[in-house]
N, CA, C and O atoms as a CHARMM CRD file, in Angstrom:
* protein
*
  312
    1    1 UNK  N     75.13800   0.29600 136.74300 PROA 1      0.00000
    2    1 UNK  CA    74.98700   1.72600 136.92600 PROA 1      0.00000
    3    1 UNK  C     76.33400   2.27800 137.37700 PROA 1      0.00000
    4    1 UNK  O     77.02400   1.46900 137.99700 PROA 1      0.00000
    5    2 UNK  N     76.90100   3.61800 137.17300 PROA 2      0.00000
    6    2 UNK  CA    77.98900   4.43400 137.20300 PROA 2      0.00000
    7    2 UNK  C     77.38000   5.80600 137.12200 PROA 2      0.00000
    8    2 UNK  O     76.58100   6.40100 136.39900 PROA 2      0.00000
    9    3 UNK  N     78.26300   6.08900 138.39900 PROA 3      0.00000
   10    3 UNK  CA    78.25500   7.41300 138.50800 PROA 3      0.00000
   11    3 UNK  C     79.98000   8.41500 137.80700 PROA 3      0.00000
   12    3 UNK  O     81.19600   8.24300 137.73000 PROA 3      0.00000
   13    4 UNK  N     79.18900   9.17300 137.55200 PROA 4      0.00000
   14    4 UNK  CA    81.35100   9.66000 136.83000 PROA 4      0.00000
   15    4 UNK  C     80.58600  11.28400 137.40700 PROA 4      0.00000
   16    4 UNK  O     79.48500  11.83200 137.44700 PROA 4      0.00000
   17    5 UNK  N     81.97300  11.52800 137.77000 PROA 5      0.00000
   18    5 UNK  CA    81.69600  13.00500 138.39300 PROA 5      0.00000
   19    5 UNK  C     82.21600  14.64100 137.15900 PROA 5      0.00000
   20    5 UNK  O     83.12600  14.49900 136.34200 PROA 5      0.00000
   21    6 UNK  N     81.57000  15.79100 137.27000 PROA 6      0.00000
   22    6 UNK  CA    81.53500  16.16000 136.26000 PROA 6      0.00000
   23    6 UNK  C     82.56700  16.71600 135.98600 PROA 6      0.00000
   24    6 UNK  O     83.36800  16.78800 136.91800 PROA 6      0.00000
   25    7 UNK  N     83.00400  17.35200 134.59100 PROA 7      0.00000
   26    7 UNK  CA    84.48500  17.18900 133.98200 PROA 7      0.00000
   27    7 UNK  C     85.21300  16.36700 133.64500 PROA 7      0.00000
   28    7 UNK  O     86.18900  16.62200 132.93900 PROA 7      0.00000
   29    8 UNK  N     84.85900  14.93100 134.15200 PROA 8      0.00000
   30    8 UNK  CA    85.26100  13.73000 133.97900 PROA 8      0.00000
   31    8 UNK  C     85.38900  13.34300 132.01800 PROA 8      0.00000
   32    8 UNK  O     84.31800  13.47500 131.42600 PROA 8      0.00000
   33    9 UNK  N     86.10700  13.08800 131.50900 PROA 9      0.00000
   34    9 UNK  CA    85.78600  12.23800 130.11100 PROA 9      0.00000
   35    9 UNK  C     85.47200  10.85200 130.33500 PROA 9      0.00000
   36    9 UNK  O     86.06300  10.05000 131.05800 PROA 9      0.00000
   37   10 UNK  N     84.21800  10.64800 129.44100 PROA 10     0.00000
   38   10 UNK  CA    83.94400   9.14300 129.44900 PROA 10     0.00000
   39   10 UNK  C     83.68200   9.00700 128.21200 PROA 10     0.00000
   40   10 UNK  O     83.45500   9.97900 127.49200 PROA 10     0.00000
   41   11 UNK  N     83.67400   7.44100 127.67200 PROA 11     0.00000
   42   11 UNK  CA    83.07500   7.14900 126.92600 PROA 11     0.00000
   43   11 UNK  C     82.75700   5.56400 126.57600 PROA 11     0.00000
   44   11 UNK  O     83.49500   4.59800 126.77600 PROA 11     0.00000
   45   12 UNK  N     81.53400   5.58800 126.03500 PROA 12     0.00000
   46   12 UNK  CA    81.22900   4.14000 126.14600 PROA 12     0.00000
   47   12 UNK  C     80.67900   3.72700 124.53500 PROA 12     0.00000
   48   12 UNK  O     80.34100   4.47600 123.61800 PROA 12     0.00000
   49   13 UNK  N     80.73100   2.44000 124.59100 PROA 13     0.00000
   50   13 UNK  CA    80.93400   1.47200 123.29900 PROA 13     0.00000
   51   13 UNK  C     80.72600  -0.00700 123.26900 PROA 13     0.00000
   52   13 UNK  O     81.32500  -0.97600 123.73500 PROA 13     0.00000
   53   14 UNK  N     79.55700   0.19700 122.48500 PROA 14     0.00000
   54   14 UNK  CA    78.98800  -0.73300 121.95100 PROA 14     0.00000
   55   14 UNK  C     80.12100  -1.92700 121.44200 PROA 14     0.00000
   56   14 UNK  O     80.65800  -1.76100 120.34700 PROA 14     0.00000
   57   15 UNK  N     80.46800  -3.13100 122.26800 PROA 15     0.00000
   58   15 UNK  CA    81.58300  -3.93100 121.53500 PROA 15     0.00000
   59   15 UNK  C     80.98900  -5.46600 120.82800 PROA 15     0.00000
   60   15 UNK  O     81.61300  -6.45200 120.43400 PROA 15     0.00000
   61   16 UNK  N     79.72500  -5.20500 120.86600 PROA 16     0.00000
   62   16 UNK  CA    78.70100  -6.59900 120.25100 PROA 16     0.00000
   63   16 UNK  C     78.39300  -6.05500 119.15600 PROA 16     0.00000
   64   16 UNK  O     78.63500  -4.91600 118.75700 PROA 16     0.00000
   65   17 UNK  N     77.78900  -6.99300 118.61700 PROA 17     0.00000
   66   17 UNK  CA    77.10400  -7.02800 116.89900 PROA 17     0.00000
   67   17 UNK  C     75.52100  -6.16300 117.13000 PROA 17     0.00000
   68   17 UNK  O     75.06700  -5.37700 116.29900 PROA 17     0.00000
   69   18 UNK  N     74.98500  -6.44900 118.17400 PROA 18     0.00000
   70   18 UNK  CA    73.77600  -6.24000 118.52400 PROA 18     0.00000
   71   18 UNK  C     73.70400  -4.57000 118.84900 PROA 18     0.00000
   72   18 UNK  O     74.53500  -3.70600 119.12700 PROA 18     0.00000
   73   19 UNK  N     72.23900  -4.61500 118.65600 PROA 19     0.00000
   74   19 UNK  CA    71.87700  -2.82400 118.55000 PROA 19     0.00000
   75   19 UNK  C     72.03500  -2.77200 120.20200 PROA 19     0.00000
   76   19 UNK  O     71.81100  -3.70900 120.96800 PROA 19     0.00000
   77   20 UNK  N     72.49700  -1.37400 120.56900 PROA 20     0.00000
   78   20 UNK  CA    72.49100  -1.55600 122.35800 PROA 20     0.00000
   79   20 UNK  C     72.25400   0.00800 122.38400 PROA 20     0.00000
   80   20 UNK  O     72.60100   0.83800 121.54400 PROA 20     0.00000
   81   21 UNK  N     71.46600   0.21700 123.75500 PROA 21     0.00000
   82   21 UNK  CA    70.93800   1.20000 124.74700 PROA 21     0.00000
   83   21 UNK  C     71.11200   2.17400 125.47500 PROA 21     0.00000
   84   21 UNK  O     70.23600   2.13900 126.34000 PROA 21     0.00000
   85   22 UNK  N     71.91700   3.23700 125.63900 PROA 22     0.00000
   86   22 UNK  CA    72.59900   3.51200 126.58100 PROA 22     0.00000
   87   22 UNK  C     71.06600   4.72800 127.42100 PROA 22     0.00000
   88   22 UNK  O     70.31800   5.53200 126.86400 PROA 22     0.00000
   89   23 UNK  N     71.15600   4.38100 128.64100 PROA 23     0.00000
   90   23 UNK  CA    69.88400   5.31000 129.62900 PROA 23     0.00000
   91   23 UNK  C     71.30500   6.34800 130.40200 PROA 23     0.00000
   92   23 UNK  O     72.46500   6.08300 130.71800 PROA 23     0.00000
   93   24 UNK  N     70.80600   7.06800 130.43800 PROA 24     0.00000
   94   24 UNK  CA    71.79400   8.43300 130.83000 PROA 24     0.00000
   95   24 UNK  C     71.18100   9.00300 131.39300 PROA 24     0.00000
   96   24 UNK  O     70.25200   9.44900 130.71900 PROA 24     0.00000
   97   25 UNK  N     71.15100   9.48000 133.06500 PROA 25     0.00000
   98   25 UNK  CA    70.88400  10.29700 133.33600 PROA 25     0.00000
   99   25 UNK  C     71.46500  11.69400 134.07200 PROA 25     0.00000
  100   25 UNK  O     71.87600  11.47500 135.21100 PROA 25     0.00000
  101   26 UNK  N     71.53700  12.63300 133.77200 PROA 26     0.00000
  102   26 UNK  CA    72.34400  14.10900 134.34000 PROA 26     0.00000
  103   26 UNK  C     71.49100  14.66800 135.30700 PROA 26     0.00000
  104   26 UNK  O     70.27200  14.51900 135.22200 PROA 26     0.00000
  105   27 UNK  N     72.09900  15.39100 136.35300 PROA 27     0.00000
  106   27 UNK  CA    71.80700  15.80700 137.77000 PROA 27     0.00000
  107   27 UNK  C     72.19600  16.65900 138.15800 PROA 27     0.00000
  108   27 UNK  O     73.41000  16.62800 138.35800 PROA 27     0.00000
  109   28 UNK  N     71.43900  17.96600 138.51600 PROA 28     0.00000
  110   28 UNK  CA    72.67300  18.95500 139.68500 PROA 28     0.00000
  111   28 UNK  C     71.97100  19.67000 139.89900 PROA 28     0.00000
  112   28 UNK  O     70.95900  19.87100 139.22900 PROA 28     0.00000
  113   29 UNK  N     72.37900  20.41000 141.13700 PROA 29     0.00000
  114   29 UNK  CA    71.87500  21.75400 141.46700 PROA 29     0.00000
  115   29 UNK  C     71.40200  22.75200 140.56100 PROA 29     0.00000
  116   29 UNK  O     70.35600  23.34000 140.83700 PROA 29     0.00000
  117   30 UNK  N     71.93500  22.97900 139.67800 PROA 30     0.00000
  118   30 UNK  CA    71.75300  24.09000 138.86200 PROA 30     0.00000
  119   30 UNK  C     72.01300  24.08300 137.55000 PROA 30     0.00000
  120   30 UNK  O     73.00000  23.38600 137.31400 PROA 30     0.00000
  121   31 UNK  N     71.35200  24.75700 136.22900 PROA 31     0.00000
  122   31 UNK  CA    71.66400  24.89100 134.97600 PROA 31     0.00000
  123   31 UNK  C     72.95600  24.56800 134.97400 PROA 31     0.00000
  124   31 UNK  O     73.21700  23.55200 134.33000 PROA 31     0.00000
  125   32 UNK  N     73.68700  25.01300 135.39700 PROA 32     0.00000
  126   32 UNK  CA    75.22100  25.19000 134.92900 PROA 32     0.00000
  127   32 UNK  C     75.48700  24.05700 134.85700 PROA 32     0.00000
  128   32 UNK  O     76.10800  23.72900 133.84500 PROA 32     0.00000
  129   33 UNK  N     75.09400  22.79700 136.03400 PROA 33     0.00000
  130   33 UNK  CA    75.33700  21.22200 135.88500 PROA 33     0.00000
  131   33 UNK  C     75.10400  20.43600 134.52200 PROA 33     0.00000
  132   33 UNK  O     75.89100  19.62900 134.02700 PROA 33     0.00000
  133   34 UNK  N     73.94300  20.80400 134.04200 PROA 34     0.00000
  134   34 UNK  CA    73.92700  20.42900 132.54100 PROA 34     0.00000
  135   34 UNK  C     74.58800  20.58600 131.32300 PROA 34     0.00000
  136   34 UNK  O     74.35800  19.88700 130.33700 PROA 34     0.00000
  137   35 UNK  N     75.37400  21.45600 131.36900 PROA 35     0.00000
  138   35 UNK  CA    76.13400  21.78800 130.32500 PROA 35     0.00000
  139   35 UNK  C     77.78900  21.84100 130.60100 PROA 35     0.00000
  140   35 UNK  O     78.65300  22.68800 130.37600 PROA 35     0.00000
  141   36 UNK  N     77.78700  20.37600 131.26000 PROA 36     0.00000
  142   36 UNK  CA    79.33100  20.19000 130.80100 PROA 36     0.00000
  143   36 UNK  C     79.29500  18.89700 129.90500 PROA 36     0.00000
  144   36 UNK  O     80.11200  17.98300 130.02200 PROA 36     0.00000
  145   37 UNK  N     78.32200  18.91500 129.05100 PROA 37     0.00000
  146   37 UNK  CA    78.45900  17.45200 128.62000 PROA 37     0.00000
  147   37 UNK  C     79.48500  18.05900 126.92800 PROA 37     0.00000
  148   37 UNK  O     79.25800  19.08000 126.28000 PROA 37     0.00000
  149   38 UNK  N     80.37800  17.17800 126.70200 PROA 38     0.00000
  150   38 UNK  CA    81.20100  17.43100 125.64900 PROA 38     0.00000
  151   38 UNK  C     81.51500  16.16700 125.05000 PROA 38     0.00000
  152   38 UNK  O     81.36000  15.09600 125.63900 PROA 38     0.00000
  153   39 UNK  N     82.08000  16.32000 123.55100 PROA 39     0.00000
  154   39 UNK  CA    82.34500  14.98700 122.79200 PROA 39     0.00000
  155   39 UNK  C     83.78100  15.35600 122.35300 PROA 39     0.00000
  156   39 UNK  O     84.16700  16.49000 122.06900 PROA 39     0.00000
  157   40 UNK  N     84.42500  14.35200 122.34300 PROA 40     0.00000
  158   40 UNK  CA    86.12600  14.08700 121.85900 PROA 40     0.00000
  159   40 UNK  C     85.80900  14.77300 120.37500 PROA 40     0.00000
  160   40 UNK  O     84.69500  14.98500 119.89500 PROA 40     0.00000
  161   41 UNK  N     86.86200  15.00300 119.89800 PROA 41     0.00000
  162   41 UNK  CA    87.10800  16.00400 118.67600 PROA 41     0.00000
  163   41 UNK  C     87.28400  14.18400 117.72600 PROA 41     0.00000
  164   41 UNK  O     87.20300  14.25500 116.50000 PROA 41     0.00000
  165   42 UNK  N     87.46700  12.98000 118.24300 PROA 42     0.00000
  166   42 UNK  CA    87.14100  11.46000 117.04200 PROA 42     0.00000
  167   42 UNK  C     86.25900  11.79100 116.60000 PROA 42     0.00000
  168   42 UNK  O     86.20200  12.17300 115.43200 PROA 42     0.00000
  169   43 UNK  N     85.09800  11.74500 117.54200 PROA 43     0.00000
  170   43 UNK  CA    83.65100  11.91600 117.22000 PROA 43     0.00000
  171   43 UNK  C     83.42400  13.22600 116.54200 PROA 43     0.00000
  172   43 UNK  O     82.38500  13.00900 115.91700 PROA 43     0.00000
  173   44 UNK  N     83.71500  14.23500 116.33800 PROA 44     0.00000
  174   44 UNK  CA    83.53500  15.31400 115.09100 PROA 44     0.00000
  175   44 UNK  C     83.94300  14.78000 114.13400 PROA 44     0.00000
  176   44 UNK  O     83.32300  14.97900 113.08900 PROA 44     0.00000
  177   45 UNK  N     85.27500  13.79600 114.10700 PROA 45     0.00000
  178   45 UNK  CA    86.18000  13.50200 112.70500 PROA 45     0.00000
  179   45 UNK  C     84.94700  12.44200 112.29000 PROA 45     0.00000
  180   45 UNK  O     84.53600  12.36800 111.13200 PROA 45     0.00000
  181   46 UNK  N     84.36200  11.55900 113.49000 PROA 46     0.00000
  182   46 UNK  CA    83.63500  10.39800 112.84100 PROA 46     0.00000
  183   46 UNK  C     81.91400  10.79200 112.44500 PROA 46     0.00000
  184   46 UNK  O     81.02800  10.01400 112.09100 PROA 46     0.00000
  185   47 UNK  N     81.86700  11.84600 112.59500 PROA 47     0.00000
  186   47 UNK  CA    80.09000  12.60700 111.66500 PROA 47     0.00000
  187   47 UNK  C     80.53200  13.19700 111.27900 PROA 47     0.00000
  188   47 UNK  O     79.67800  13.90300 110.74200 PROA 47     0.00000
  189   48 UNK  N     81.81800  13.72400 110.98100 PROA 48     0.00000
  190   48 UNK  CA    81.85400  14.52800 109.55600 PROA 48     0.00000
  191   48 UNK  C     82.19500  13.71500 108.12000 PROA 48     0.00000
  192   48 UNK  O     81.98000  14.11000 106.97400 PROA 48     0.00000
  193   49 UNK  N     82.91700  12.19100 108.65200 PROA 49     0.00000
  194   49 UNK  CA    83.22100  11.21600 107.40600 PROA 49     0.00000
  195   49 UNK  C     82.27200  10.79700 107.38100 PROA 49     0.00000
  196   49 UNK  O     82.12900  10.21900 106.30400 PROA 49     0.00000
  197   50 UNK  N     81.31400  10.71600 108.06600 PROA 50     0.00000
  198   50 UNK  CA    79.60300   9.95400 107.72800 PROA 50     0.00000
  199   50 UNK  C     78.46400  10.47900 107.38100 PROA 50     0.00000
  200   50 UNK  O     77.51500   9.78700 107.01200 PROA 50     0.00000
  201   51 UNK  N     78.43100  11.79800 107.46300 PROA 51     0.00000
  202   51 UNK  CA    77.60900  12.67300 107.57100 PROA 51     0.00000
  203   51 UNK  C     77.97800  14.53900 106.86500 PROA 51     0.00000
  204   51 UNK  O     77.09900  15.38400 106.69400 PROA 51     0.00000
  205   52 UNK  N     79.25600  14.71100 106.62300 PROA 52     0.00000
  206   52 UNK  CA    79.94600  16.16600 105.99900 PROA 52     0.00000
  207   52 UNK  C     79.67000  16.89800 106.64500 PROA 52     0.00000
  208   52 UNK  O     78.53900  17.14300 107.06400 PROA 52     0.00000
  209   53 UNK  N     81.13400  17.67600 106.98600 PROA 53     0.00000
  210   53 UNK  CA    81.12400  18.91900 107.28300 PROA 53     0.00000
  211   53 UNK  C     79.56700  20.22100 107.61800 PROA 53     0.00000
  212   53 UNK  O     79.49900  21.20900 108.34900 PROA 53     0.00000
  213   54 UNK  N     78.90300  19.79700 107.00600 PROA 54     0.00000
  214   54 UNK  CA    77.99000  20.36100 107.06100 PROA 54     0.00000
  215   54 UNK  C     76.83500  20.48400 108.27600 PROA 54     0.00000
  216   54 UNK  O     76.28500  21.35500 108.95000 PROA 54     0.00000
  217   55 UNK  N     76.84100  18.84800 108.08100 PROA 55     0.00000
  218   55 UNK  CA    76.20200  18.29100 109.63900 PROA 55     0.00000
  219   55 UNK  C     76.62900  18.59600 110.98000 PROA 55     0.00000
  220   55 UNK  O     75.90700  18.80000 111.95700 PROA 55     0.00000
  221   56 UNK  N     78.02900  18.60500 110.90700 PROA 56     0.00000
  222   56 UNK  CA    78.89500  18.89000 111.85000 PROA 56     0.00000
  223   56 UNK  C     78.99800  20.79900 112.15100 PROA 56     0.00000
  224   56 UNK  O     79.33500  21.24100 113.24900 PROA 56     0.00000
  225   57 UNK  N     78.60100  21.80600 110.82900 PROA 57     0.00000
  226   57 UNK  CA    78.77900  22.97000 111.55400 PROA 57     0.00000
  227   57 UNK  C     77.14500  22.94900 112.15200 PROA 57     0.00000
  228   57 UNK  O     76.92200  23.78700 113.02500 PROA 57     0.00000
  229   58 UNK  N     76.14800  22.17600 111.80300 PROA 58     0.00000
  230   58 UNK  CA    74.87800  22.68700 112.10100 PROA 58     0.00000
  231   58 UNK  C     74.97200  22.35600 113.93500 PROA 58     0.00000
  232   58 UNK  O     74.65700  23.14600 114.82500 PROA 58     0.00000
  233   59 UNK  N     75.63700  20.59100 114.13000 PROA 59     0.00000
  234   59 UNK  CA    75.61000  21.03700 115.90700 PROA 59     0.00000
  235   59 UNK  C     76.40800  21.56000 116.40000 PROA 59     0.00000
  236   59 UNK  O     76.45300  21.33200 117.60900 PROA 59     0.00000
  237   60 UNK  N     77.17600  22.25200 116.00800 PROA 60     0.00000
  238   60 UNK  CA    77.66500  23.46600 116.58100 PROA 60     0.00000
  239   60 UNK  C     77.13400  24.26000 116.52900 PROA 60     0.00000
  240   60 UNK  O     77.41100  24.96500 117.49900 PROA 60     0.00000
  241   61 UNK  N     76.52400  24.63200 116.01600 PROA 61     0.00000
  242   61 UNK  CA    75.67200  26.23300 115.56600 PROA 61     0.00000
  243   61 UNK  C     74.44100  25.96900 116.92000 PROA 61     0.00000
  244   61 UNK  O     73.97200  26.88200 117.60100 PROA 61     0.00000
  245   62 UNK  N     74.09100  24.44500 117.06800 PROA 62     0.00000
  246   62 UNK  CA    72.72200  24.59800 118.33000 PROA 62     0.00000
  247   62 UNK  C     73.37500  24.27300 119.40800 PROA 62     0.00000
  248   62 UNK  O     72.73700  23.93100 120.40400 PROA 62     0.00000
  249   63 UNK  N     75.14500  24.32700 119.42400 PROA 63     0.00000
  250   63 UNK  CA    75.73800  24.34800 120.65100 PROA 63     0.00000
  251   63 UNK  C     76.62400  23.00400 121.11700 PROA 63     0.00000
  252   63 UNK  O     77.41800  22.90200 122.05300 PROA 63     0.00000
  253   64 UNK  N     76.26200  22.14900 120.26700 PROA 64     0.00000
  254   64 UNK  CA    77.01000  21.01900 120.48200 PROA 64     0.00000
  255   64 UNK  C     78.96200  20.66300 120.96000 PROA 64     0.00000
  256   64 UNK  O     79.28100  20.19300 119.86800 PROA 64     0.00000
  257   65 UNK  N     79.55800  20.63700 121.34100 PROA 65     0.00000
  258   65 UNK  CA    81.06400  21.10700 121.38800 PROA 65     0.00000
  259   65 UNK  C     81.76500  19.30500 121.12600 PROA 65     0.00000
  260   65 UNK  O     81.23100  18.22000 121.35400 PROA 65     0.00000
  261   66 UNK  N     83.02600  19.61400 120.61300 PROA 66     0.00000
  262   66 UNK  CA    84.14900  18.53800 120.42300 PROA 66     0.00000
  263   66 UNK  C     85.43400  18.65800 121.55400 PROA 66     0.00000
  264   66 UNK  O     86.32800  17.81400 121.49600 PROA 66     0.00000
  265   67 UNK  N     85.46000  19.22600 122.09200 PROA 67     0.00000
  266   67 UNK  CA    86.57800  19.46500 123.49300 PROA 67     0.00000
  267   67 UNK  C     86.93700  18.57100 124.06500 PROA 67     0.00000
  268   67 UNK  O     88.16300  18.45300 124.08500 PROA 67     0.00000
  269   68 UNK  N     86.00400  17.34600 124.91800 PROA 68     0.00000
  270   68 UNK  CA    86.68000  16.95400 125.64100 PROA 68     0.00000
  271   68 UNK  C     87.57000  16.33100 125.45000 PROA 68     0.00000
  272   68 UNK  O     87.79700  15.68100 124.42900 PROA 68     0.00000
  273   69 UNK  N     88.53700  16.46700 126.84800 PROA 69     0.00000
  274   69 UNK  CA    89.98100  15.91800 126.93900 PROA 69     0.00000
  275   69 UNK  C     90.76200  17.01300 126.35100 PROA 69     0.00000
  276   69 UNK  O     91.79900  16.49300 125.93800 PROA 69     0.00000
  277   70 UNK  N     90.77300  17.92400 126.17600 PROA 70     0.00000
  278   70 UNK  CA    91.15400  18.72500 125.24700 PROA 70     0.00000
  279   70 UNK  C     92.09300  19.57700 126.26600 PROA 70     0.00000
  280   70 UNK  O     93.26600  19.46100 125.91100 PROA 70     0.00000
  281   71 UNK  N     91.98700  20.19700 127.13800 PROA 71     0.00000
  282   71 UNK  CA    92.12800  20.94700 128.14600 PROA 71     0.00000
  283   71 UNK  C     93.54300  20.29300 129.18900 PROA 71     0.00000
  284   71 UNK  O     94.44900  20.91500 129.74400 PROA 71     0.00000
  285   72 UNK  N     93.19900  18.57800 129.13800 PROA 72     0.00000
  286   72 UNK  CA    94.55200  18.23000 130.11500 PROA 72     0.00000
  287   72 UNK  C     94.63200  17.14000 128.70600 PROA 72     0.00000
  288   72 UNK  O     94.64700  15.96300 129.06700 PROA 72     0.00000
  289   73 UNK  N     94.67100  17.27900 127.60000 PROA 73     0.00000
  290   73 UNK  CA    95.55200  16.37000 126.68300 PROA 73     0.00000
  291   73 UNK  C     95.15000  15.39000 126.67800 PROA 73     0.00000
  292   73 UNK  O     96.00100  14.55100 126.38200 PROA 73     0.00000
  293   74 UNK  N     93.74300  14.81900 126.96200 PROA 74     0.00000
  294   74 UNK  CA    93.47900  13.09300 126.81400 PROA 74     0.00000
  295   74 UNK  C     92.42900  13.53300 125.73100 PROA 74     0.00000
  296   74 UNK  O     92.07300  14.66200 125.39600 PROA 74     0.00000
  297   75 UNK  N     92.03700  12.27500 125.28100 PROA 75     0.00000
  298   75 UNK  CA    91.42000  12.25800 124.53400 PROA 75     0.00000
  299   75 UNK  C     91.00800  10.83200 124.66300 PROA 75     0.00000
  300   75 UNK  O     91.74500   9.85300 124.78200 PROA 75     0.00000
  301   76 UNK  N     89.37800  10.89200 124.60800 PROA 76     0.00000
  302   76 UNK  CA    88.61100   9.85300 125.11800 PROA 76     0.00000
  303   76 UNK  C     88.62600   8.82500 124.18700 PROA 76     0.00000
  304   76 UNK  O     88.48100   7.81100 124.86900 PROA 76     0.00000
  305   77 UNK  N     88.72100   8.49300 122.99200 PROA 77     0.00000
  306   77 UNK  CA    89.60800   7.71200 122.30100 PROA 77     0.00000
  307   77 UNK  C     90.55600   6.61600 122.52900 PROA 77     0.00000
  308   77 UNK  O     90.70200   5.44500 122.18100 PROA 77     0.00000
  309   78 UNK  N     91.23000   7.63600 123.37700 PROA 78     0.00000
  310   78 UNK  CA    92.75500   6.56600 123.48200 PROA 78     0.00000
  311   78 UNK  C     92.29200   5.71200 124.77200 PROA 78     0.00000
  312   78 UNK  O     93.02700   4.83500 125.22800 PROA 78     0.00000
């Protein structure tokens, strides 16, 4: 178990052959706590080569975002 505090970039990865699990749970005082969750702009590049452009404007359209790291230059990737 890990706690990462929010604004934080993380990311985690499956490095076995085997199907794996991830349990996640988010916490806070208030709405606003829930919605810092964000995905590296890889992960847009990697459902749009698997999935097209298309897929990719629809979770955006229900709010989904590619930002993180974006803001201080990392990128969860590297």
């Amino acid at each position: 178990m890990i706690a990462v505090p929010p604004g934080v970039v993380r990311r985690f990865e499956n490095v076995s052959d085997q199907t794996a699990h991830l349990l996640v749970w988010i916490n806070g005082d208030s709405e606003e706590s829930f919605n810092d969750i964000d995905h590296p702009q890889v992960e847009a590049d990697r459902l749009a080569a698997e999935f097209g452009d298309d897929m990719l404007d629809k979770l955006r359209n229900i709010g989904v975002t590619f930002e993180a790291g974006v803001a201080d230059g990392r990128d969860a990737a590297e």
